[in-house]
N, C-alpha and C positions, 0 to 999 in steps of 0.2 A: 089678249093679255096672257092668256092659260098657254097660249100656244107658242109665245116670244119664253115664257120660262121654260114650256119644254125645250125649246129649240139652245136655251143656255143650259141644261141640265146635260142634253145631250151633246152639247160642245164640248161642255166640261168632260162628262166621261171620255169621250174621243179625243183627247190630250192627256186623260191620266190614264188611259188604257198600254200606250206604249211605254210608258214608264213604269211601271208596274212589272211588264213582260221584261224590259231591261234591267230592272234590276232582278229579279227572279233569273234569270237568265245568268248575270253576274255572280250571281249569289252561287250558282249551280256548279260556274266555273272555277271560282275561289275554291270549294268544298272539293271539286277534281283534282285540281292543282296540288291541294292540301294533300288529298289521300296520296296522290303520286310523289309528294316527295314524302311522305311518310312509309311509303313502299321504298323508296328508294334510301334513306336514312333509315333504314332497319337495324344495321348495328349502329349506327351513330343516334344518338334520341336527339330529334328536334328539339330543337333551345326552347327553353320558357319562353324564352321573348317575344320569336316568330308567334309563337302555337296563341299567347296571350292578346298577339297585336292580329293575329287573324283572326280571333273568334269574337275579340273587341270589333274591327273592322264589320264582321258578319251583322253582329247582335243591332248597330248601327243601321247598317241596311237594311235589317230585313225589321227594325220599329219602325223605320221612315217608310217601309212598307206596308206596315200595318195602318199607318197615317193616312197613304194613300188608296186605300182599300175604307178607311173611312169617309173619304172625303167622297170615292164613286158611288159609295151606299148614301152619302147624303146628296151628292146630284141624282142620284134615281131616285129619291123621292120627294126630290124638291117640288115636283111638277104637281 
């Protein structure tokens, strides 16, 4: 019995681990992209719009990040 919950503890983490790294990963790239055209719109300021819809966009991924960073602390000790 102890050994079928670890064996779903450890499922679970091996499913939220790559999603985790993908969005981390995402997130990484958004923040590059961002910088790069803010380098590049030097004399021009990025619109409110963009700057609001990306940091919105960011703050989204990286709560549903923190969600998923819950849920692999609650399958490690589920067992």
């Amino acid at each position: 019995m102890a050994n079928r919950k670890h064996q779903r503890a450890s499922a679970a983490r091996r499913h939220i681990q790559p999603e985790i790294n993908r969005r981390l990963f995402r997130a990484s790239r958004v923040a590059q992209i961002m910088h790069i055209n803010m380098l590049h719109e030097r004399s021009h300021a990025l619109s409110n719009i963009y700057s609001a819809s990306v940091f919105s966009y960011l703050a989204d991924d990286l709560r549903e990040l923190q969600q998923l960073f819950q849920q692999q602390n609650k399958a490690k000790h589920e067992y």
